[in-house]
C-alpha positions as CSV (number, residue, x, y, z in Angstrom):
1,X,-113.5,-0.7,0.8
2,X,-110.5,1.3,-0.4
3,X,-108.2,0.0,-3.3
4,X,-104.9,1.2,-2.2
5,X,-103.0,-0.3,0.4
6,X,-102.5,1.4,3.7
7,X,-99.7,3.8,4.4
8,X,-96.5,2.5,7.3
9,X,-94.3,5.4,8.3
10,X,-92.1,2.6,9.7
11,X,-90.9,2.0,6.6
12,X,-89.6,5.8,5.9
13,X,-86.8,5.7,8.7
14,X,-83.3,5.1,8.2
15,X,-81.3,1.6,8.9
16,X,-78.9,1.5,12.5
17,X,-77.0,-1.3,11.2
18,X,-74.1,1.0,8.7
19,X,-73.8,3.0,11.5
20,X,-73.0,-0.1,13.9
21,X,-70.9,-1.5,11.2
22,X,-68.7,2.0,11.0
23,X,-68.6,2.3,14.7
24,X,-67.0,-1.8,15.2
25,X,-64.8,-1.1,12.4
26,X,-63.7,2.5,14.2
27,X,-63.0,0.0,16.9
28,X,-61.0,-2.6,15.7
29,X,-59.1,0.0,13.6
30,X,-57.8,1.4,16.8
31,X,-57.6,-1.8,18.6
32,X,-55.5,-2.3,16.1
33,X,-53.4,0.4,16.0
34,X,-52.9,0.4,19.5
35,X,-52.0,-3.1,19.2
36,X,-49.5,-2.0,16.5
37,X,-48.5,0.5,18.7
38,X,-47.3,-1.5,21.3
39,X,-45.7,-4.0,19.6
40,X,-43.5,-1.1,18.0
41,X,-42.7,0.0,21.8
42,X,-42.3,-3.5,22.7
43,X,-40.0,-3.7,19.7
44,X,-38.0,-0.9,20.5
45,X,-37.5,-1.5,23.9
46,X,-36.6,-5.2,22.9
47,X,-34.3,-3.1,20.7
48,X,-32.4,-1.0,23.3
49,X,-32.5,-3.8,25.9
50,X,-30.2,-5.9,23.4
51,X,-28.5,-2.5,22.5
52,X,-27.9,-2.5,26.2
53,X,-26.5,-5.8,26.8
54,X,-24.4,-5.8,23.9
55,X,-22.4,-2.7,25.4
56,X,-22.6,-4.4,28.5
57,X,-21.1,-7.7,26.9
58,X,-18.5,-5.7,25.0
59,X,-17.5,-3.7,28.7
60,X,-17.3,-7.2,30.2
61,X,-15.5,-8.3,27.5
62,X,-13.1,-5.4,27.1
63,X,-12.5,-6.1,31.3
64,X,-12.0,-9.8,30.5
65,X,-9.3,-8.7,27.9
66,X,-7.7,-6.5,30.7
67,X,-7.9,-8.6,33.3
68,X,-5.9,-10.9,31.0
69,X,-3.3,-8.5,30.8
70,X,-2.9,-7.7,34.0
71,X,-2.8,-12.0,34.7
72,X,-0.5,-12.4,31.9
73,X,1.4,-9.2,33.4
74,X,1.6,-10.7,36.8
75,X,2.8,-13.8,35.9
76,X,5.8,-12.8,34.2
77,X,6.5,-10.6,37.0
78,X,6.0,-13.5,39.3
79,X,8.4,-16.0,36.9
80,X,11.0,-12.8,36.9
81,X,11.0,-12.8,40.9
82,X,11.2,-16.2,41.2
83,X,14.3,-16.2,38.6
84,X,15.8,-13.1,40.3
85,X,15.2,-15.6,43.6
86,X,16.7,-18.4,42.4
87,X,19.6,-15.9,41.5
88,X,19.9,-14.5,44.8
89,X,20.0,-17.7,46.1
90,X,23.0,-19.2,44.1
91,X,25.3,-16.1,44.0
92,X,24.5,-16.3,48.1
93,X,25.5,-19.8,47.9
94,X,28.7,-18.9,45.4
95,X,29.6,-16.1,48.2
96,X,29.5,-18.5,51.1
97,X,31.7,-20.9,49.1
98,X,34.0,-18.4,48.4
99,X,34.3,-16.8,51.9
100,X,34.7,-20.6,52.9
101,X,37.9,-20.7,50.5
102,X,39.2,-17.6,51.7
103,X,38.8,-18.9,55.4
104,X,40.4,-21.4,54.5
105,X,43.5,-19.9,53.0
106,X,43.6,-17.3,55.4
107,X,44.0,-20.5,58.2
108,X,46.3,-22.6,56.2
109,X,48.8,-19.0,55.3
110,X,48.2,-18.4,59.8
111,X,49.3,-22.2,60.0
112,X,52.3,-22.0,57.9
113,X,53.8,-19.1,58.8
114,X,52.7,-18.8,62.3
115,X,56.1,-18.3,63.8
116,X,57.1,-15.2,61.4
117,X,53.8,-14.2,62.3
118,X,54.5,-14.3,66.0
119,X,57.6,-12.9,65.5
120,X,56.3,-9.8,63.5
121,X,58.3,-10.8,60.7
122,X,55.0,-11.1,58.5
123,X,52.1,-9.4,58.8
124,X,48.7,-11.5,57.3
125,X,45.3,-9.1,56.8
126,X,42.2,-10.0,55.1
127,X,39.8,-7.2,53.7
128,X,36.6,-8.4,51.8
129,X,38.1,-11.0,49.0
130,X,41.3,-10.3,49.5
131,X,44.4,-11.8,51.2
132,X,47.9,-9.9,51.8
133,X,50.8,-11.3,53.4
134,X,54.0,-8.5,54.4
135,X,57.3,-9.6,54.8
136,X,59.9,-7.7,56.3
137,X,62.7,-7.9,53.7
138,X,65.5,-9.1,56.3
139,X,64.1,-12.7,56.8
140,X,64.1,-12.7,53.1
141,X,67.1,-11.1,51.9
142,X,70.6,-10.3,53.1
143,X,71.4,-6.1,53.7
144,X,70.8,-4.5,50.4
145,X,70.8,-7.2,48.3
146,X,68.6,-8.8,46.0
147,X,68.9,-13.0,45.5
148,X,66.7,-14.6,48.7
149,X,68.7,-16.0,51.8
150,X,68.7,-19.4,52.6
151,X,65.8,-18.4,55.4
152,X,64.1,-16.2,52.1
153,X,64.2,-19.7,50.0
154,X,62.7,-22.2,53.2
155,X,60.0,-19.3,54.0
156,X,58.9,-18.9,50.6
157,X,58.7,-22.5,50.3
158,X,55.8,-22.9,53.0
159,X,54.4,-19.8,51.6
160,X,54.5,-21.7,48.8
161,X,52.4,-24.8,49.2
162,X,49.4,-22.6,50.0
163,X,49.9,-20.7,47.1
164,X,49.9,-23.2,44.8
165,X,46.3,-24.5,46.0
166,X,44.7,-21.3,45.1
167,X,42.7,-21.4,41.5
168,X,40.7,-18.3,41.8
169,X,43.1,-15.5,42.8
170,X,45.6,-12.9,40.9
171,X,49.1,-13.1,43.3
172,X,50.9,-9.6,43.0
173,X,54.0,-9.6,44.7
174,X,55.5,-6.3,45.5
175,X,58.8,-5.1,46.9
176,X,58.9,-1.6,48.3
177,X,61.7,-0.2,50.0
178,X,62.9,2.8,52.5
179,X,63.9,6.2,51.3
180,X,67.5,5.4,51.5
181,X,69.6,5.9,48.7
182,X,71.9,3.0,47.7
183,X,75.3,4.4,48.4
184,X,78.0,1.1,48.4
185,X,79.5,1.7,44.5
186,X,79.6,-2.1,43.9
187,X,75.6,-2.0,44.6
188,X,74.9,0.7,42.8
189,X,76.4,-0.9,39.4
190,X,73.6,-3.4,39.9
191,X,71.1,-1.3,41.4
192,X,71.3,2.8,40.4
193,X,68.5,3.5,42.6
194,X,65.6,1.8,45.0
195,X,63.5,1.0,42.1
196,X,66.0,-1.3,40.7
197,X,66.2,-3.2,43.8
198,X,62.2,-2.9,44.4
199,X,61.6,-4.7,40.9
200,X,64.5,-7.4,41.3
201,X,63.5,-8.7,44.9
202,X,60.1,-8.9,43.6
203,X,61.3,-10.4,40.3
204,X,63.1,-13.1,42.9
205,X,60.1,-13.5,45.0
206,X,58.0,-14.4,42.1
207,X,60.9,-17.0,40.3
208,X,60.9,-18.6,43.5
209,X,57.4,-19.1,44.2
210,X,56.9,-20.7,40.2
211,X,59.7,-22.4,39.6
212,X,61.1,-24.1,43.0
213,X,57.3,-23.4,44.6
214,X,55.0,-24.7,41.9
215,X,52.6,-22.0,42.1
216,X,51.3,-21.3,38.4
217,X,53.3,-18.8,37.0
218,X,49.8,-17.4,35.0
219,X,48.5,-16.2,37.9
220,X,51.9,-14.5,39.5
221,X,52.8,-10.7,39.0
222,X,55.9,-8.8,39.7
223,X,56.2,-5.3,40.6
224,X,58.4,-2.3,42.4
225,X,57.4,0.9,44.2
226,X,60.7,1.8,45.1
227,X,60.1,3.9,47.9
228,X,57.0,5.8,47.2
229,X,54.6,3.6,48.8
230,X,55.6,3.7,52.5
231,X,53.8,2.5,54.9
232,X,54.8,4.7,57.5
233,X,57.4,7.2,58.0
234,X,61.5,6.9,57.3
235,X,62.1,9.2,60.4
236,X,63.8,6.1,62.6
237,X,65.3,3.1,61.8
238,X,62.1,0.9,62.7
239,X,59.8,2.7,60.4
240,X,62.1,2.2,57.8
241,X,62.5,-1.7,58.5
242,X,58.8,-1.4,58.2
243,X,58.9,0.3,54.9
244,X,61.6,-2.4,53.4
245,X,59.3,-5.0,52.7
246,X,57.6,-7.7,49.9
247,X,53.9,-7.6,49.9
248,X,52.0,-10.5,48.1
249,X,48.3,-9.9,47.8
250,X,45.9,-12.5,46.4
251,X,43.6,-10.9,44.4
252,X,40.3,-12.5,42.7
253,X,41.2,-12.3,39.1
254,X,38.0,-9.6,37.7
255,X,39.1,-6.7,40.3
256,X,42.8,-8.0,39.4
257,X,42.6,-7.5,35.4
258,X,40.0,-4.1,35.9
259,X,42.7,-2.7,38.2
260,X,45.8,-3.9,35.4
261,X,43.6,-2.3,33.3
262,X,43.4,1.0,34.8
263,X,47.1,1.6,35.5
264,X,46.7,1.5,39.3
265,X,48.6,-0.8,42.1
266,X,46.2,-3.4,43.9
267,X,48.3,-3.5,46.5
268,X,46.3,-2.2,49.8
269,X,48.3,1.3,51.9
């Protein structure tokens, strides 16, 4: 029997388990980084996603802002109509209380006077805000003269206590006269030409009206056209009757001072 022991080839062949052990790491190395991968896609989608909705916030904010505006914008444009409304509304209601007074005086001037008027001794027109009464200067005055007639003084009286009512209106009295020249010598001492006579009938007119009348003497003006405001032609005696005359227009006092202002008659042609 042999001494030495016998001979295994098993023993000569290499060992499987480094091999296995490389391999499972290999594995979880890549599991790993694909793992890692992912969650560095997940991260940066996560990323852009709030990227996202934070421009989306900020757009929806910045329309929330201008939204605002426009709200805020339409509101005062809404509190401006209504105040432009409520303005409309009282200078409508001012106008009807105004055309009411006007009506009014227009009635009470028909009312006193209505027997000139139906004579054509005075002529009454209305046109917009304003009032004008003509007199024919013979149921006022005596033939080329100046101081009122008894008739002047009683007519001017009713005039008068309609006047003196009105609180809101400029009174211009005007005298005007034909193209006639003054030709009696003891006349033309006191009057050298129609404007003369214009200014004092109307200077007359007006004394009458404050002082025996009552009507303040603030709101009374006097003035004389002569004969250059005709209001027809001096051809025949009765265009020339209608020529002599007194006009007293109520004015409203703006239009009345704008019109002093600019140099020019408010009397109507």
């Amino acid at each position: 029997m042999s001494s030495e022991s016998e001979f295994d080839p098993s023993t000569l062949r290499p060992s499987r388990a480094p091999w296995l052990l490389l391999l499972l790491a290999l594995v979880a190395a890549g599991a790993l980084g694909y793992a890692a991968w992912k969650a560095l896609q997940q991260t940066e989608a996560a990323e852009r996603a709030r990227d996202e909705a934070g421009a989306r916030l900020a757009k929806a904010q910045a329309g929330q802002a201008g939204l605002e505006a426009q709200l805020t914008g339409l509101q005062r444009e809404k509190n401006e109509l209504a105040a432009s409304a409520e303005q409309l509304k009282a200078n409508l209601q001012q106008t009807e209380a105004e055309l009411s007074r006007l009506k009014a005086t227009y009635d009470s001037l028909e009312d006193k006077l209505k027997a000139e008027i139906g004579r054509g001794d005075i002529r009454l027109s209305q046109a917009g805000d304003r009032i004008q009464v003509d007199l024919v200067d013979k149921i006022l005055f005596d033939s080329g003269q100046a101081a009122l007639s008894e008739r002047g003084q009683e007519v001017l009286g009713r005039l008068a206590s309609v006047l003196k009512t009105i609180d809101d209106k400029q009174i211009q009295v005007s005298g005007h006269t034909d193209d006639s020249p003054i030709t009696s010598e003891e006349l033309r001492k006191q009057f050298p030409s129609n404007w003369e006579l214009s200014v004092a009938r109307a200077v007359n007119v007006v004394r009458q009206l404050a002082e025996v009348g009552g009507v303040p003497p603030q709101r009374l003006l006097a003035a004389g056209y002569g004969q250059f405001h005709p209001l027809t032609g001096n051809a025949t005696a009765k265009g020339r009757a209608q020529n002599r005359r007194i006009e007293i227009l109520l004015t409203p006092e703006l239009a009345a001072k704008k019109a002093a202002l600019s140099g020019k008659p408010t009397s109507k042609k």
